[in-house]
BAFI-3210 file (N, C-alpha, C; in Angstrom, 3 decimals, decimal comma, padded with zeros to 6 digits):
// residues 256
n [1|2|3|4|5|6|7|8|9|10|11|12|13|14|15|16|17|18|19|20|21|22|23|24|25|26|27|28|29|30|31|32|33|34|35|36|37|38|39|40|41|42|43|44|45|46|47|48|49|50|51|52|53|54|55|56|57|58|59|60|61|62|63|64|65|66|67|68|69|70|71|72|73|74|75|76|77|78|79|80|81|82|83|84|85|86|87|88|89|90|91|92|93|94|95|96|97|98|99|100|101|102|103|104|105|106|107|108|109|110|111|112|113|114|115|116|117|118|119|120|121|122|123|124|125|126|127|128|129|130|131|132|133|134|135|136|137|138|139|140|141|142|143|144|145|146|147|148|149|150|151|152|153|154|155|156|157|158|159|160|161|162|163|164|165|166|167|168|169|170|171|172|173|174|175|176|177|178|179|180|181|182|183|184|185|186|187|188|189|190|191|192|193|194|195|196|197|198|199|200|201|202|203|204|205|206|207|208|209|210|211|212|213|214|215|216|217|218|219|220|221|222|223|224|225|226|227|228|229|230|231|232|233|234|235|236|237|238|239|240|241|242|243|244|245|246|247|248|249|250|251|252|253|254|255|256]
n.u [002,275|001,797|003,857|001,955|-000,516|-000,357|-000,577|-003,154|-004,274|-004,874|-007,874|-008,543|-006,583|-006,699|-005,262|-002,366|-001,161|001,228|001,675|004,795|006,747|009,609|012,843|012,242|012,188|014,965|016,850|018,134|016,522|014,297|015,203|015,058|012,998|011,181|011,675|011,021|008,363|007,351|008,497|006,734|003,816|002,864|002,084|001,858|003,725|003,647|005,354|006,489|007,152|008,514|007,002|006,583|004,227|001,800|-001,227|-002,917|-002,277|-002,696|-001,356|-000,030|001,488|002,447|003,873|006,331|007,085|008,271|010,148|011,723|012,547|014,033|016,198|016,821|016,409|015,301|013,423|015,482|016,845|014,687|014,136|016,934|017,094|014,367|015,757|017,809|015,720|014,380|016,318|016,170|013,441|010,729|008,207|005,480|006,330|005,377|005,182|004,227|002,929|003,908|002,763|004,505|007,086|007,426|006,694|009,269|010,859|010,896|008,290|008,823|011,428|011,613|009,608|011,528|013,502|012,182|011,390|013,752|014,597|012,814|010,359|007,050|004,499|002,700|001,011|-000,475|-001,732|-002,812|-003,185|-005,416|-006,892|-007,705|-005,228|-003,222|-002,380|000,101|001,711|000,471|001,004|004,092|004,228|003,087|004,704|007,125|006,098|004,914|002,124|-000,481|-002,473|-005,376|-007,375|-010,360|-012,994|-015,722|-017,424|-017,396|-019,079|-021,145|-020,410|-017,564|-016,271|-016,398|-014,227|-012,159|-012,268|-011,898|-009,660|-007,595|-004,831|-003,458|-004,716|-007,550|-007,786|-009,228|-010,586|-011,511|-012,957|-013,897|-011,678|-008,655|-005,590|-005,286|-004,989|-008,435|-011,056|-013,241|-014,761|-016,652|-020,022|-021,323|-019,169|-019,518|-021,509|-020,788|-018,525|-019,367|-020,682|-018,772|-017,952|-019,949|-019,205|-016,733|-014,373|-011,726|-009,169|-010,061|-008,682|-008,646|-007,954|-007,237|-007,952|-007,900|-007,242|-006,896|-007,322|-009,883|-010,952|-010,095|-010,354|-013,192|-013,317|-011,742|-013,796|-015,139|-013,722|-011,019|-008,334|-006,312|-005,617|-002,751|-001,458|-000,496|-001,224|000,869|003,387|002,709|003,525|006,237|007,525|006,617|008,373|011,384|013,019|010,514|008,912|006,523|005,524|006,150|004,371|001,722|001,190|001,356|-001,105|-002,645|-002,790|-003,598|-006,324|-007,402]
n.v [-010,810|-008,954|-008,255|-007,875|-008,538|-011,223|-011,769|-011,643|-013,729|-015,846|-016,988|-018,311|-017,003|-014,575|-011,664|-010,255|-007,180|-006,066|-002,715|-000,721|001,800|003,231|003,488|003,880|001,631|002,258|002,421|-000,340|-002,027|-001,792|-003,222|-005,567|-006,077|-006,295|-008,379|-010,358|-010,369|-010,735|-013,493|-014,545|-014,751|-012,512|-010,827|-008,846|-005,789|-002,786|000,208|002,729|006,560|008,630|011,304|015,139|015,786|013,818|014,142|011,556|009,999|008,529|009,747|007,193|006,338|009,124|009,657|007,810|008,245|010,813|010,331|009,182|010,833|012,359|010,981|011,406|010,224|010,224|010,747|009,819|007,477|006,157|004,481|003,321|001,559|000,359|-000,970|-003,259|-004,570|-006,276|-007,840|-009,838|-010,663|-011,644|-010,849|-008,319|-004,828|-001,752|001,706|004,142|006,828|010,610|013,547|015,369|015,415|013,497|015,049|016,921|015,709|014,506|013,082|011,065|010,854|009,844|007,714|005,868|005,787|004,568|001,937|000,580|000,093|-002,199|-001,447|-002,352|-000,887|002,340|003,908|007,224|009,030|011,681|012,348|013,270|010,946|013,363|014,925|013,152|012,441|013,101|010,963|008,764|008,140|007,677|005,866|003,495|003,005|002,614|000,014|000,128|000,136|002,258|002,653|003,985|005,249|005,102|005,924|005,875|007,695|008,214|008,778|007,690|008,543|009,063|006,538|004,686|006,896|006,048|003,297|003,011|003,992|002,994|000,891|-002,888|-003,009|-001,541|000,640|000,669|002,731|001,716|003,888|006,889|009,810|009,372|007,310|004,346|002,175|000,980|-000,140|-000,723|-001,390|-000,168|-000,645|-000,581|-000,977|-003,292|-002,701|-000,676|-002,184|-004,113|-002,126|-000,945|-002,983|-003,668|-001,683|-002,612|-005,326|-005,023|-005,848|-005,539|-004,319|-003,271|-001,055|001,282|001,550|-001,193|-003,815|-006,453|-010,023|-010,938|-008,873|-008,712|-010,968|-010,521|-008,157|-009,041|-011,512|-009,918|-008,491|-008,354|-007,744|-007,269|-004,660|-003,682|-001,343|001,106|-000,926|-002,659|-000,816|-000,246|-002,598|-003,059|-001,063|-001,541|-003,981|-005,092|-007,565|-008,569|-010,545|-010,638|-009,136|-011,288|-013,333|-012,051|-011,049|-013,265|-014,530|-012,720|-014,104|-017,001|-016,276|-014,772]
n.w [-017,983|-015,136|-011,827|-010,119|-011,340|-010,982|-008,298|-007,867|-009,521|-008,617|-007,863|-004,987|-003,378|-001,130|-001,016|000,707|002,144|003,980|005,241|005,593|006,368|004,624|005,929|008,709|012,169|011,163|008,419|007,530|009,951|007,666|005,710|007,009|008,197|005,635|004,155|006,443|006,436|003,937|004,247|005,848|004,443|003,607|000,815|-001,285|-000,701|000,601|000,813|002,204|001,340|003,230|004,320|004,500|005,337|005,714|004,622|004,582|006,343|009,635|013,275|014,121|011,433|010,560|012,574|012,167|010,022|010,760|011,955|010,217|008,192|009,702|010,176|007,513|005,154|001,845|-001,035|-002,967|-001,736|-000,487|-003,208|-003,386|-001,548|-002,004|-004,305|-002,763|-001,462|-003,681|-004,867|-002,501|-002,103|-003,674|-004,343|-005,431|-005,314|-003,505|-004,055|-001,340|-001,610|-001,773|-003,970|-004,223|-003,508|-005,881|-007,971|-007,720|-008,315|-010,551|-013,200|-015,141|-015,107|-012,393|-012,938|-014,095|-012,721|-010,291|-012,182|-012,678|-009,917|-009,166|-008,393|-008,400|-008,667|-008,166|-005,458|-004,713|-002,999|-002,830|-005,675|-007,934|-010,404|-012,797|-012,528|-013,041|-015,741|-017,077|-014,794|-015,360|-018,323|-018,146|-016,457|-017,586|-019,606|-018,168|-017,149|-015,178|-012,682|-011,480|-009,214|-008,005|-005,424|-003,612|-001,581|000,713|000,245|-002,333|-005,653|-007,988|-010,697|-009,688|-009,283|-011,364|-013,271|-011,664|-011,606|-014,823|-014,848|-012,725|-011,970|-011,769|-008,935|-007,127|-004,812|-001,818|000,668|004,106|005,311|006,320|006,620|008,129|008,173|010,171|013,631|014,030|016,513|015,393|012,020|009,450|009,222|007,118|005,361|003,735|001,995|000,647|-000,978|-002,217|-004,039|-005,621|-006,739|-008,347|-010,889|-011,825|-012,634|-011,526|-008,759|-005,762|-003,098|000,515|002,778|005,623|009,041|009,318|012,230|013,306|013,260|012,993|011,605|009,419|008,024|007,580|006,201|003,863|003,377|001,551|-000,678|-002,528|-001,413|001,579|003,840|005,463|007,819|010,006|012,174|012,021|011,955|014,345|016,044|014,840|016,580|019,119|019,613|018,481|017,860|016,223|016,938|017,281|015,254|013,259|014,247|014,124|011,314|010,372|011,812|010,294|007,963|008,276|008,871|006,856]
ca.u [001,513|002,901|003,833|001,063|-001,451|000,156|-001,480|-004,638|-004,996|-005,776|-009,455|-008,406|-006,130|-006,864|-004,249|-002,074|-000,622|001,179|002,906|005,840|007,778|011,004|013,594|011,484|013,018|016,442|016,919|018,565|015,385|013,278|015,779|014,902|011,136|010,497|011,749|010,207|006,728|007,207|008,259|005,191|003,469|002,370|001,745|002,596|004,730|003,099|006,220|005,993|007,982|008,504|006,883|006,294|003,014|001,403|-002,307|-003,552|-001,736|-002,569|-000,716|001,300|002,526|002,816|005,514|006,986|007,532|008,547|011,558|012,433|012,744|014,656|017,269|017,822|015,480|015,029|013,136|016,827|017,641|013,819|014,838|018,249|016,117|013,944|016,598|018,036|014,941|013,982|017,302|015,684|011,890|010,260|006,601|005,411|006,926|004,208|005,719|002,815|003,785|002,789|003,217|005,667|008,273|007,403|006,921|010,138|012,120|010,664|007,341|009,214|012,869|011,035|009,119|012,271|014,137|011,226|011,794|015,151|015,095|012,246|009,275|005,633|003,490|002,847|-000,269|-000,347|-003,221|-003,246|-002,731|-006,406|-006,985|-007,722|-004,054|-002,340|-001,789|001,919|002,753|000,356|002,069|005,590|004,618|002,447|006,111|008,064|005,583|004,595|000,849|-000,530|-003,390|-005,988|-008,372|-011,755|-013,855|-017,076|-018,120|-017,482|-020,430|-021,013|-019,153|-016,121|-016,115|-016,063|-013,292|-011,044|-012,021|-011,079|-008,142|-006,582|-004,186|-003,434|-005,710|-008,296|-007,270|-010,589|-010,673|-012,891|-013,759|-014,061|-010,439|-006,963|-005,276|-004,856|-005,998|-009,744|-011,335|-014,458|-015,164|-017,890|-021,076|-021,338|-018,104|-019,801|-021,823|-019,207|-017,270|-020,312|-021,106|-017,607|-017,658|-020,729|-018,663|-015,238|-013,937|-010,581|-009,075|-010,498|-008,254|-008,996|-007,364|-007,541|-008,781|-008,088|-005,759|-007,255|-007,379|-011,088|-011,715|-009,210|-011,406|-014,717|-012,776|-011,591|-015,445|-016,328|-012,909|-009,593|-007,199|-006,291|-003,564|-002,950|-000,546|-000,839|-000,848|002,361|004,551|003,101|004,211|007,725|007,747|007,033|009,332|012,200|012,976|009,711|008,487|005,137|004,805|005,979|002,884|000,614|000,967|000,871|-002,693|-003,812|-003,033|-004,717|-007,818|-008,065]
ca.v [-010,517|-008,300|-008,923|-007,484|-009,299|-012,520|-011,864|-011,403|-014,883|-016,782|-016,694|-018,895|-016,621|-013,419|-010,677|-009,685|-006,335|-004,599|-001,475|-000,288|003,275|003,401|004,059|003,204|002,504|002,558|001,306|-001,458|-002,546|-002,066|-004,423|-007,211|-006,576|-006,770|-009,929|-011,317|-010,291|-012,062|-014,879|-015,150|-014,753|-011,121|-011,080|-007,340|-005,141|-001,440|000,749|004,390|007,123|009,878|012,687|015,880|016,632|013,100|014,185|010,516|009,263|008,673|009,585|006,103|006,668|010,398|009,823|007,310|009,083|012,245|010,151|008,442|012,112|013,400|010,310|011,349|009,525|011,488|009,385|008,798|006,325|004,892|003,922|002,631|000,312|-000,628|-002,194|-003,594|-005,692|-006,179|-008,474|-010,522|-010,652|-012,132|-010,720|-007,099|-003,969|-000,813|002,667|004,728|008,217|012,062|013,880|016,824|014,712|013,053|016,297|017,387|014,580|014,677|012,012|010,675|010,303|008,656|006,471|005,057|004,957|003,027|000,364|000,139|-000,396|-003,214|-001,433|-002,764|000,015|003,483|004,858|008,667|009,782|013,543|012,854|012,383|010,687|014,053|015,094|012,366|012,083|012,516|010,254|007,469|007,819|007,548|004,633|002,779|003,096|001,547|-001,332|000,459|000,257|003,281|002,238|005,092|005,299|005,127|006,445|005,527|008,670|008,162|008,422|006,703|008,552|008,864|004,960|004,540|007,313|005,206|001,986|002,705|004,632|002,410|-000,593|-003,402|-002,625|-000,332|001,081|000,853|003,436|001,759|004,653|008,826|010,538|009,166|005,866|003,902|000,955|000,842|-000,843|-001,107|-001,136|000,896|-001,357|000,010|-001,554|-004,864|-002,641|-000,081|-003,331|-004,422|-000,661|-000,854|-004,311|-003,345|-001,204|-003,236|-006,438|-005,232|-006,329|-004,901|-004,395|-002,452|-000,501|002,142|000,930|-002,952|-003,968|-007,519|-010,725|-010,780|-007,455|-009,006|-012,286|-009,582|-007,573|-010,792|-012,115|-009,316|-007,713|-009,100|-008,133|-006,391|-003,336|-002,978|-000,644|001,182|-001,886|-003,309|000,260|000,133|-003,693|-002,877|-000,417|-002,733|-005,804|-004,817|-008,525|-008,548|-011,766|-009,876|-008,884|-012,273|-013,834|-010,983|-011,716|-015,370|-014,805|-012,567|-014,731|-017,756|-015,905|-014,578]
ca.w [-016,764|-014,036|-010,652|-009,231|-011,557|-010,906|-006,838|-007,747|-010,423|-007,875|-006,851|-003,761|-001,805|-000,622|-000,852|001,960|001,791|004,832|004,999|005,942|006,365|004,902|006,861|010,126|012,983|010,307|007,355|008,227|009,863|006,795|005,086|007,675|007,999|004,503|003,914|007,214|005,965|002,799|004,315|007,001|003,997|002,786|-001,067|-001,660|000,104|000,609|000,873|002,524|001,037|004,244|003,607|005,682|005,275|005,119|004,892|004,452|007,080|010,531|014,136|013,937|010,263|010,989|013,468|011,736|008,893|010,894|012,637|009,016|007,345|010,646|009,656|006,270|004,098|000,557|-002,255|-003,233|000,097|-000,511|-004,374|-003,380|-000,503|-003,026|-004,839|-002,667|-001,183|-004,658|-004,591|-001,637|-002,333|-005,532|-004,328|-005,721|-004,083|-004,192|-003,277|-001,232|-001,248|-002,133|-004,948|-004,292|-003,994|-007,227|-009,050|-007,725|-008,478|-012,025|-013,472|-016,149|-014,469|-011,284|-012,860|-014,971|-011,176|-009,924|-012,413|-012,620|-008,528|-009,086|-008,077|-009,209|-008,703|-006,947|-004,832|-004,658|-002,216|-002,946|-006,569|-008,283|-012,038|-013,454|-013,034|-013,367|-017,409|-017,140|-014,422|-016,104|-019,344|-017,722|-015,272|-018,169|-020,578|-018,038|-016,574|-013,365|-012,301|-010,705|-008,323|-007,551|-004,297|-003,468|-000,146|001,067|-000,097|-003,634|-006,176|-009,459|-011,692|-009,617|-009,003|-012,737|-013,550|-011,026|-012,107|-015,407|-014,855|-012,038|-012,797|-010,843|-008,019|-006,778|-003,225|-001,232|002,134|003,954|006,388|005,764|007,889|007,873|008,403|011,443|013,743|014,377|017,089|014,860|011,109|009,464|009,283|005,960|004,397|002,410|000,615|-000,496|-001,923|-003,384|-005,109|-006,343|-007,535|-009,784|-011,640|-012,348|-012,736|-011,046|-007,805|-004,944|-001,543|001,893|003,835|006,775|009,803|009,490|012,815|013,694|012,518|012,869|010,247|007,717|007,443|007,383|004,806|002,886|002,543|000,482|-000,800|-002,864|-000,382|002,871|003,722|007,123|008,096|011,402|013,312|011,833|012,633|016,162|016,156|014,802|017,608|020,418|019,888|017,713|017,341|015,449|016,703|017,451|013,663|012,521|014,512|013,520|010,129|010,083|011,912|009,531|006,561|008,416|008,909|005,430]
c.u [002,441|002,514|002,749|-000,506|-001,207|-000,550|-002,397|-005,087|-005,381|-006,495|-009,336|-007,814|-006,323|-005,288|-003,617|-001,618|000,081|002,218|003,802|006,349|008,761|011,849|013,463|011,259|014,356|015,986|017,683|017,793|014,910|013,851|015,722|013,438|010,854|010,186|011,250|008,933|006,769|007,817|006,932|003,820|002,255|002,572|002,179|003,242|004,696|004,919|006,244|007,366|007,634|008,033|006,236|005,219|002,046|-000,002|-003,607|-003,715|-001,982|-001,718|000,993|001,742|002,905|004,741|006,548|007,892|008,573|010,338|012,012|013,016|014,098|016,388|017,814|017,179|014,994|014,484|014,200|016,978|015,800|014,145|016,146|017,310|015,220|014,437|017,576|017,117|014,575|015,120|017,191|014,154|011,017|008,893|006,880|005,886|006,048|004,775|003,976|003,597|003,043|003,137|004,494|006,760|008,415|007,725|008,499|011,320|011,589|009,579|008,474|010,648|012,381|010,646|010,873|013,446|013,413|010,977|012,879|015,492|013,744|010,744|007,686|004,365|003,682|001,069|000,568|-001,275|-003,918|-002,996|-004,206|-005,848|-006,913|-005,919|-003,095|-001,815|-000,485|002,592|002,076|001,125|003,917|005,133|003,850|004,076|006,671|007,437|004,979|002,871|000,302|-001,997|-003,998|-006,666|-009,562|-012,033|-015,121|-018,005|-017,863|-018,379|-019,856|-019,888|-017,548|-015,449|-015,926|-015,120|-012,234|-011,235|-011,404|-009,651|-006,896|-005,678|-003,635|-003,931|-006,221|-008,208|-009,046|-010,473|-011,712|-013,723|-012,857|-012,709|-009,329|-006,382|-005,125|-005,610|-007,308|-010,103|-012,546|-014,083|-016,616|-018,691|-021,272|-020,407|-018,870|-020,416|-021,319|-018,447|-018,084|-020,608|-019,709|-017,519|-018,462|-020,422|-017,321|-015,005|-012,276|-010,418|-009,704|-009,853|-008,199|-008,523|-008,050|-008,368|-008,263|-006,847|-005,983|-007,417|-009,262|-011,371|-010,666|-010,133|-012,807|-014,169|-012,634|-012,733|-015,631|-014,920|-011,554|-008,166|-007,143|-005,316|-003,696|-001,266|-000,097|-000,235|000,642|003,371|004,334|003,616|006,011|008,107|007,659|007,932|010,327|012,957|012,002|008,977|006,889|004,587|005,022|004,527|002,061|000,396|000,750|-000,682|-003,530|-003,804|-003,535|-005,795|-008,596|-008,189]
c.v [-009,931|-008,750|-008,874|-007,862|-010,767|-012,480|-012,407|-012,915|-015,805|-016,422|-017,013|-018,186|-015,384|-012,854|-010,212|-008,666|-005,339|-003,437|-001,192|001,342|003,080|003,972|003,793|001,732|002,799|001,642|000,358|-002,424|-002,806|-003,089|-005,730|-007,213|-006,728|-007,972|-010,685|-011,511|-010,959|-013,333|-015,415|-014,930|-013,312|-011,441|-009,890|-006,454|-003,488|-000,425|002,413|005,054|008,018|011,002|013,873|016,434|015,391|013,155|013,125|009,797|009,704|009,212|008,801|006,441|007,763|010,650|008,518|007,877|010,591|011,602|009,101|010,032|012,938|012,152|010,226|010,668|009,871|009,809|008,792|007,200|005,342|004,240|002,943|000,953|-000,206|-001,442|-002,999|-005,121|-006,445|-007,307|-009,857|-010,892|-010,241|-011,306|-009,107|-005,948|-002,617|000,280|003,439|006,295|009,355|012,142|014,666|016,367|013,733|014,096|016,556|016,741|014,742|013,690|011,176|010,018|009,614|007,770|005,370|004,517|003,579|001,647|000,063|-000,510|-001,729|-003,018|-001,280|-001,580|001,285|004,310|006,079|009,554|010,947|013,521|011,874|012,126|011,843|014,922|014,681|011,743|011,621|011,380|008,806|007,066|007,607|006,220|003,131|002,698|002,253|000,522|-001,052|000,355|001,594|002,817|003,569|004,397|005,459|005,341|006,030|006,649|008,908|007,865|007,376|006,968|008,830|007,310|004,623|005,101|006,354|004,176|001,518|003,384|003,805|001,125|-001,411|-003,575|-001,651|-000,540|001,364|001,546|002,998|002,399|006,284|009,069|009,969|007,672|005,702|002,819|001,454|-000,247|-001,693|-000,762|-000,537|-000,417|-001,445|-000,326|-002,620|-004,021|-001,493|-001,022|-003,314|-003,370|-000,985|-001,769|-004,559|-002,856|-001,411|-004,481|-006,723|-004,951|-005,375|-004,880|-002,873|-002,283|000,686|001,237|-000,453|-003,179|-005,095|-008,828|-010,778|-009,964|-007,956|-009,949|-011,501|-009,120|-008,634|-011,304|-011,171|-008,834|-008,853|-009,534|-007,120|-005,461|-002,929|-002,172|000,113|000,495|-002,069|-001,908|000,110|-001,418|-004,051|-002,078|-001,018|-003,743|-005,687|-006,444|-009,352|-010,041|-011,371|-009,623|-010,167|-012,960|-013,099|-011,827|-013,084|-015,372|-014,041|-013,747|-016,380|-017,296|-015,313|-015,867]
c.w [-015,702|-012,807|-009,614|-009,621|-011,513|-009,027|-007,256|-008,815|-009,867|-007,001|-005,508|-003,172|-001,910|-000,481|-000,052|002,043|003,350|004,169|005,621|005,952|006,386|005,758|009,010|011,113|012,373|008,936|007,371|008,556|008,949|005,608|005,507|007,908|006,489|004,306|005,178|006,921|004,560|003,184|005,659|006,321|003,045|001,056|-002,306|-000,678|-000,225|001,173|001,169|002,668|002,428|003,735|004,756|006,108|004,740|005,455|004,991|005,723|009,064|011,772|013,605|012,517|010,257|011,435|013,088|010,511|009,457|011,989|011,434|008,103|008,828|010,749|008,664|004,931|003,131|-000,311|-003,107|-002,547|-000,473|-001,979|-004,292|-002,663|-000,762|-004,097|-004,514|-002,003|-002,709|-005,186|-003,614|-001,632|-003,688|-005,385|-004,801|-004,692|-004,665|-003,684|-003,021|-000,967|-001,820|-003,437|-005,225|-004,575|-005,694|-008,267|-009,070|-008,637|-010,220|-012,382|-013,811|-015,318|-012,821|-011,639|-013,644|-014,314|-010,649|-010,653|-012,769|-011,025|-008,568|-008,756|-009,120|-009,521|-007,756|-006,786|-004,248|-003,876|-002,568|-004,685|-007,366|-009,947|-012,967|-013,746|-013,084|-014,629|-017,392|-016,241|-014,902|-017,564|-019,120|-017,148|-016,351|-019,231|-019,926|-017,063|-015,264|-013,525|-011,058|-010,340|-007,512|-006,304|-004,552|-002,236|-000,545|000,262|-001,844|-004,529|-007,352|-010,022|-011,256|-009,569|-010,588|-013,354|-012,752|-011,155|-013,671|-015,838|-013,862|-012,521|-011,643|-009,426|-007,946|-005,317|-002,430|000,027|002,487|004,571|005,706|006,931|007,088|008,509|010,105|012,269|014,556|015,185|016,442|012,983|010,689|008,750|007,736|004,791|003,162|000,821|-000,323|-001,206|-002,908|-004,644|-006,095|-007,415|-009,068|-011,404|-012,339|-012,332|-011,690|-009,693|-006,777|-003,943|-000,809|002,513|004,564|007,970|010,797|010,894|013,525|012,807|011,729|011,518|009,943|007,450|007,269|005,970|003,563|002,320|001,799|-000,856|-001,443|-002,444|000,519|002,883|004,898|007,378|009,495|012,850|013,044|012,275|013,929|016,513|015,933|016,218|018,711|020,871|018,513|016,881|016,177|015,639|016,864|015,929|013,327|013,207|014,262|012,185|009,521|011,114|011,234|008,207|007,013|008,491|007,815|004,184]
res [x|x|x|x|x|x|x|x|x|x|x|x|x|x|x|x|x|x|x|x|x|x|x|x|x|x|x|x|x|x|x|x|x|x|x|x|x|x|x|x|x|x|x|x|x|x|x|x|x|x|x|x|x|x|x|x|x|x|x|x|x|x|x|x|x|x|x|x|x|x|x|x|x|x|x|x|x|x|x|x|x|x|x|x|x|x|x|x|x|x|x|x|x|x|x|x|x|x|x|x|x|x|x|x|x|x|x|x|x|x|x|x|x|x|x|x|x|x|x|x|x|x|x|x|x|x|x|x|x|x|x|x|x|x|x|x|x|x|x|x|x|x|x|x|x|x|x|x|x|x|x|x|x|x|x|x|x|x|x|x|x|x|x|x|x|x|x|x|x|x|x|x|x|x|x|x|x|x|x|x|x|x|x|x|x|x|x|x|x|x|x|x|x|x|x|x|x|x|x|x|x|x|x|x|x|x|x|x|x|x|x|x|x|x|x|x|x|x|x|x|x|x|x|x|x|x|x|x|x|x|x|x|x|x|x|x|x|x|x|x|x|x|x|x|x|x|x|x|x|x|x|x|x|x|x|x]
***
């Protein structure tokens, strides 16, 4: 069983998942937030490769990303910094990143970096099921789980190509645009879980949007686990001591 189906076996706890941007505000930092968020109790550890053109990605990850790439940050430096947390933190480590840089770097010789540095899985936003053969047969060889997406706007049969093509989770968007914190969730979320849920057995967690304790325990009633991201960069950014994210996170994982 892998690390990332070892979350999800227990029915009782809900999934915690934030994210991060390597390199953001240094790496240095992202060597001491990791491990604070797994110990205030996160469950997986969303990991954002820099990339220059992050069309998923909100504002706040935008410019996070765009002052982690302007320090030097090549999917080399995030590989190294995934093995070195990977050294400090037993819980799953997920790289979220594009493709280009994947292509570039090579399928096959990335994925066989990514588990040599410890990492559990990789979401690809811009990279659908239909052309992803090669990097599932590389990341299924050396143990990796590649975790597709879903939108509100997803019909039947795409909800079924990504349920049975995804592994270790299915990435739920739970709103149409680009990441970031929401004052509101879309009314409409329960029964996108529910549509989804019709069609798979496998885990279900939600992101975009989520930046309250409140909408993680909403998300949570219907959903396997949460991915907030957003909030936590503009929380690193406020209080560099991070005592702001360590209480964040210890009220979302009481409220889920």
């Amino acid at each position: 069983m892998s690390r990332i189906e070892q979350v999800f076996k227990s029915k009782n706890r809900k999934a915690l998942m934030p994210y991060v941007t390597i390199g953001y505000p240094s790496i240095e930092a992202t060597l001491q937030i990791v491990p604070a968020l797994a110990e205030c109790g996160a469950d997986i550890i969303e990991l954002g490769i820099p990339f220059s053109d992050p069309l998923a990605d909100g504002p706040t990850i935008q410019q996070a990303s765009f002052e982690a790439l302007g320090q030097g940050v090549t999917p080399e430096v995030c590989l190294d910094v995934a093995r070195k947390l990977r050294q400090r933190v037993d819980i799953p480590l997920v790289f979220m990143g594009y493709y280009n840089p994947v292509f570039h770097y090579g399928p096959e010789r990335f994925c066989v970096a990514c588990a040599e540095a410890g990492i559990d899985g990789l979401i690809i936003p811009d990279l659908p099921p239909e052309e992803a053969l090669e990097l599932e047969a590389s990341s299924k060889k050396h143990g990796i789980d590649v975790i597709y997406l879903l939108a509100p706007t997803s019909d039947d049969k795409r909800i079924e190509l990504v349920a049975k093509r995804s592994s270790g989770f299915i990435y739920l968007v739970s709103l149409t645009g680009v990441t970031g914190a929401r004052c509101d969730l879309p009314a409409e979320l329960e029964e996108f879980v529910t549509r989804v849920r019709q069609k798979t057995q496998k885990p279900l967690c939600v992101g975009f949007g989520i930046s309250t304790p409140e909408q993680a325990k909403r998300v949570a009633s219907v959903a396997d686990g949460i991915i907030i991201g957003s909030r936590v960069i503009q929380l690193i950014k406020e209080d560099a001591s991070l005592k702001k994210l360590r209480a964040f996170i210890e009220s979302l994982r009481e409220a889920i």
